[in-house]
ROMIKOL-823504 format. One record per residue (C-alpha): residue number from 1; residue in one letter; z, x, y. Coordinates in Angstrom, 1 decimal, padded with zeros to 4 digits. Each point is the difference from the previous one (the first is absolute). Example, Ala and Ser with C-alpha at 12.3 -4.5 7.8 and 13.67 -1.06 7.14 Angstrom:
# ROMIKOL-823504
  pos  code      c3      c1      c2
    1     a   007.8   012.3  -004.5
    2     s  -000.7   001.4   003.4
This chain:
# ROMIKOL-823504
  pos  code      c3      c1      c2
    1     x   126.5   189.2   000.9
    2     x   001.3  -003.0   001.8
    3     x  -001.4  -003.4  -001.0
    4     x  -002.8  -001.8   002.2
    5     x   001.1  -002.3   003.1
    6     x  -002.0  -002.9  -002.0
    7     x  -001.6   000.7  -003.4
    8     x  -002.8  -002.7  -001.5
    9     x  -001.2   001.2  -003.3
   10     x  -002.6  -002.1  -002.3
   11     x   000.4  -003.3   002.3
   12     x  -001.7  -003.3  -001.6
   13     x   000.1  -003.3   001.2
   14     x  -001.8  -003.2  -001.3
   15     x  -000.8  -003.1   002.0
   16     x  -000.9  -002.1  -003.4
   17     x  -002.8   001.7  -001.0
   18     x  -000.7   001.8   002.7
   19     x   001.1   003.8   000.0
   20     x   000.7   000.5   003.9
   21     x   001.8   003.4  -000.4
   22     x  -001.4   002.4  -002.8
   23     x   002.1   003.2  -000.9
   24     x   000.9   001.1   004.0
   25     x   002.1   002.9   000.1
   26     x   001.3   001.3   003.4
   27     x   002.8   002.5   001.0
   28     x   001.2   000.1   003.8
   29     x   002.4   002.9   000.5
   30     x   000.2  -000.6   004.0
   31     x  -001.2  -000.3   002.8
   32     x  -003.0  -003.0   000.9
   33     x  -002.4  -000.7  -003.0
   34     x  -002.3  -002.4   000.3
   35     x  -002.0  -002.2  -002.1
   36     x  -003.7  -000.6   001.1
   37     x  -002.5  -003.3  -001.8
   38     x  -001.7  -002.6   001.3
   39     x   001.2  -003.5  -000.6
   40     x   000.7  -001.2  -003.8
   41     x   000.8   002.9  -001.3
   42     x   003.2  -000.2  -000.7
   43     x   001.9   001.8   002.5
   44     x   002.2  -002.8   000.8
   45     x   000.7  -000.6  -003.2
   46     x   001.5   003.2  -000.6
   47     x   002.4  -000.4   002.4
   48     x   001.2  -002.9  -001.3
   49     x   000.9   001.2  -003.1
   50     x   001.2   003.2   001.0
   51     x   002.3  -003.1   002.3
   52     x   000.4  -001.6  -003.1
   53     x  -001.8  -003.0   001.0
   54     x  -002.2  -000.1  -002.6
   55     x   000.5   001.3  -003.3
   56     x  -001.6   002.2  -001.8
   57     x  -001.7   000.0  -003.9
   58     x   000.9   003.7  -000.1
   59     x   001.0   003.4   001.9
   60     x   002.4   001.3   001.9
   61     x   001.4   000.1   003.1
   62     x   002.4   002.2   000.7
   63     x   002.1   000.7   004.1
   64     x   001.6   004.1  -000.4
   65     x  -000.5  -000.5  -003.6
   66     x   001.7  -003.7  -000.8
   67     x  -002.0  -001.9  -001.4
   68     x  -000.5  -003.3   002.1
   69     x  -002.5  -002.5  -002.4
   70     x   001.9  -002.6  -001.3
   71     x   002.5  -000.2   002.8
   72     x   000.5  -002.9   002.7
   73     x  -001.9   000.5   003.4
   74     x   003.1   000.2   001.9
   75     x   001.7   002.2  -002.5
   76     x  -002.8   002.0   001.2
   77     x   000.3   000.3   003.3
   78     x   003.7   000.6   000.0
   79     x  -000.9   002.5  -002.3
   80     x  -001.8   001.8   003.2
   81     x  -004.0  -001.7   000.4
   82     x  -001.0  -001.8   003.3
   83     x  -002.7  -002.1   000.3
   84     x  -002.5  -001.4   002.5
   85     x  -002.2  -002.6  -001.8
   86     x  -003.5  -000.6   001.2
   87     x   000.2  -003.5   002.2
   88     x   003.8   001.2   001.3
   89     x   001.4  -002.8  -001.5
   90     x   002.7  -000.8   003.0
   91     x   001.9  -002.9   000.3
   92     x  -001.1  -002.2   003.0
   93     x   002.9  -001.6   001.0
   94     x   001.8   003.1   000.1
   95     x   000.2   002.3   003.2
   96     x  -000.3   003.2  -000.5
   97     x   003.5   001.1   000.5
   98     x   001.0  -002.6  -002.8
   99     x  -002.6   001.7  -002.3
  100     x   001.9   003.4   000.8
  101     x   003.4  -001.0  -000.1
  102     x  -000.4  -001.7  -003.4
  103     x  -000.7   003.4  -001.3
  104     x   002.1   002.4   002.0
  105     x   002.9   001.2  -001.7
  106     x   002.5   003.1   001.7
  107     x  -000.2   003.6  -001.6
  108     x  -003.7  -000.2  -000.3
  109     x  -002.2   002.6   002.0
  110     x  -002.3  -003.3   001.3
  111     x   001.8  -002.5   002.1
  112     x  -001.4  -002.3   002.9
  113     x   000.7   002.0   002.9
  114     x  -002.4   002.6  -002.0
  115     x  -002.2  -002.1  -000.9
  116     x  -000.4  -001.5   003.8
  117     x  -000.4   003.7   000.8
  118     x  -002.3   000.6  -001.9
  119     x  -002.0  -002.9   001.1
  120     x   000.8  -001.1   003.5
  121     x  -002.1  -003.2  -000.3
  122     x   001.8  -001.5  -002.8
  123     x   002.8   000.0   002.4
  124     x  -001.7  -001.4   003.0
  125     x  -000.6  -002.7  -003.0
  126     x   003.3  -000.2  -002.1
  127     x   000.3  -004.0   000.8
  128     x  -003.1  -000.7  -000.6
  129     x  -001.1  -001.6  -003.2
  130     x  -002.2   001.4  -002.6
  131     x  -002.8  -002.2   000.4
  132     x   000.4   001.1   003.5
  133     x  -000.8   003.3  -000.2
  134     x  -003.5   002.1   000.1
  135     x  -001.8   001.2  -003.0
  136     x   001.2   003.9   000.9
  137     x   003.3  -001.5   000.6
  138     x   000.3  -001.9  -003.0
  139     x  -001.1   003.5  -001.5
  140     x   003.0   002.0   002.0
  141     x   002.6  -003.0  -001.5
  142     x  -001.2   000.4  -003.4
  143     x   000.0   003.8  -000.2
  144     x   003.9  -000.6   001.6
  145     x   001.4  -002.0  -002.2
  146     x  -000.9   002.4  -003.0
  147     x   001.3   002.6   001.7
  148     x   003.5  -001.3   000.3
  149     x   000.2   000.5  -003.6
  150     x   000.1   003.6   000.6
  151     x  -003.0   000.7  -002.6
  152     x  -000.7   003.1  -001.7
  153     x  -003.7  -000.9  -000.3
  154     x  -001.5  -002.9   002.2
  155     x  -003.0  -001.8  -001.8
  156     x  -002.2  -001.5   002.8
  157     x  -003.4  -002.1  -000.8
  158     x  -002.3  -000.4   002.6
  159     x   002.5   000.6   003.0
  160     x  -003.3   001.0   003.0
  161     x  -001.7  -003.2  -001.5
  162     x  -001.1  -002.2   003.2
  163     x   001.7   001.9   002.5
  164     x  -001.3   001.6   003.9
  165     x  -000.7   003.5  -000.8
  166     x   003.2   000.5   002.6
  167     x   002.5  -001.4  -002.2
  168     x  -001.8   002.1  -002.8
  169     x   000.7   002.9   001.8
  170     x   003.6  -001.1   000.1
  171     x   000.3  -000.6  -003.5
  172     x  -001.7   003.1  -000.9
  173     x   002.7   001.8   002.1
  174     x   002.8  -001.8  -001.3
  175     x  -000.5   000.8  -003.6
  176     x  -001.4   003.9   000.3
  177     x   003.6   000.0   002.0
  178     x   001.9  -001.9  -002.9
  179     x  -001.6   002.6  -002.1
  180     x   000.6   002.9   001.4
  181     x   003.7  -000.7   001.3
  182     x   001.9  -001.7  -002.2
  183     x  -001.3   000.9  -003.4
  184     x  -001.9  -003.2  -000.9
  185     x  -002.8   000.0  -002.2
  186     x  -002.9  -002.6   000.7
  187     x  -002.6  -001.6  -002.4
  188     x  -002.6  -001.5   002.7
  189     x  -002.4  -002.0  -001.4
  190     x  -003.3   000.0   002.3
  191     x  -003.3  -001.0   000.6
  192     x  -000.3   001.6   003.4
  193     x  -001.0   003.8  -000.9
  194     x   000.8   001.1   004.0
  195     x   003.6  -001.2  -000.5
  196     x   000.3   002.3  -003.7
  197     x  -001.6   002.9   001.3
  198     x   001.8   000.2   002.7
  199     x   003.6  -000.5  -001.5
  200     x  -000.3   000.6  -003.6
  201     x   000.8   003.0  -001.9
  202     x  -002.0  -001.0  -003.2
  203     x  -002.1  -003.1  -001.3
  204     x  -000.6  -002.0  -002.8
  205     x  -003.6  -001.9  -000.2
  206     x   000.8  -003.0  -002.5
  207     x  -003.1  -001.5  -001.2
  208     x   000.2  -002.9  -002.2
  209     x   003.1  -000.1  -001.0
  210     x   000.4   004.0  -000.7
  211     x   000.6   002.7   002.0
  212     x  -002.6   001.9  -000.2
  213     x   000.0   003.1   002.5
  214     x   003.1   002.1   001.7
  215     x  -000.8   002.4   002.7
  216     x   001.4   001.0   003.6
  217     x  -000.8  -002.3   002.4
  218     x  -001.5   003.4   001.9
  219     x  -002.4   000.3  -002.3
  220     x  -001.2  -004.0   000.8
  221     x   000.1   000.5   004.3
  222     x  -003.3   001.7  -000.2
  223     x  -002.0  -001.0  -002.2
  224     x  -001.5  -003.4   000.7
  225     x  -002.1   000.1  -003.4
  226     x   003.0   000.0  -001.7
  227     x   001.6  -002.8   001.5
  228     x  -003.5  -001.7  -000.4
  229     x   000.4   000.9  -003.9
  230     x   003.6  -000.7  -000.3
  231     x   000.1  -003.6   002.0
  232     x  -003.7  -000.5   001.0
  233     x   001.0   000.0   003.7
  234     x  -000.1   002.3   002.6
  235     x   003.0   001.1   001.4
  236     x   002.2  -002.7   001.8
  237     x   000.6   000.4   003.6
  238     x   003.0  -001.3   002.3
């Protein structure tokens, strides 16, 4: 049987005293999966360490079987994870066809002209600064410039957060593509439930600091009482 895309088995991390992940486990064999929680939960913690931005007291974290703790965060992504951080983190004094360039490298399957393809605005925008730039188009430069690292699994936290329920439609489209045609897995952490159902295969619910339910994301469209149970919200709409 062929190793997991991504692999997190008996994940702890400490803040000081505090415990902020417990013992998560999670296997993504393809496809979107998406992790559902409310704020302070410890979703974007996770994906830090799985980045290796944070360490970890324990666990493992392993990309097709390698195991990735322990290892520098861009060892990581060269090794094949792309990441969009919550907030975007752009530079602002850099247009956008400076942030693409500075990460474009020949041979890969992602280039700029695919990328401006893929989203025409950036390229009405390509000499405009980051701190230029919308909040959806922030978003679109973020999720570009991990994609030019050609990843195997792309790690995105938050990525609908703040944005016109057009450009979430966008994104949503972008990534079910990504998925679907060239072989990428996603790990989408969410708070928006519309967005998972509608483009997730399966979903964690991480509840202080542990996961602590797996199911299809199916089974959460219809039934409002449990979403009410699992993030004591009704379901999000664009």
């Amino acid at each position: 049987m062929a190793d997991p895309v991504l692999r997190v088995h008996d994940l702890n991390v400490h803040y000081g005293a505090s415990h902020a992940l417990q013992g998560v486990n999670l296997e993504i064999s393809g496809g979107i999966h998406a992790i559902l929680g409310r704020n302070g939960m410890g979703k974007t913690t996770l994906c830090n360490t799985i980045l290796g931005l944070l360490p970890a007291t324990s666990g493992a974290v392993q990309l097709h079987g390698k195991e990735c703790l322990g290892l520098a965060s861009h060892k990581i992504a060269r090794a094949g994870i792309g990441y969009t951080p919550q907030g975007r983190r752009l530079w602002p004094s850099l247009s956008v066809d400076e942030h693409l360039r500075l990460l474009a490298r020949r041979g890969r399957k992602w280039g700029v002209a695919r990328i401006y393809e893929t989203f025409p605005r950036l390229a009405e925008r390509r000499n405009n600064g980051g701190a230029q730039l919308s909040g959806g188009e922030q978003q679109m430069l973020a999720i570009s410039r991990a994609l030019l690292l050609d990843p195997t699994l792309l790690v995105l936290d938050e990525p609908t957060e703040g944005l016109a329920p057009v450009i979430v439609d966008h994104v949503c489209d972008v990534l079910s593509g990504i998925a679907r045609d060239d072989d990428v897995t996603i790990l989408l952490v969410e708070q928006n439930i519309a967005v998972v159902t509608e483009i997730a295969r399966d979903v964690s619910v991480m509840v202080n600091g542990k996961i602590t339910t797996v199911m299809p994301s199916s089974k959460l469209l219809g039934d409002k009482a449990l979403q009410q149970s699992l993030m004591g919200v009704g379901r999000h709409e664009h």
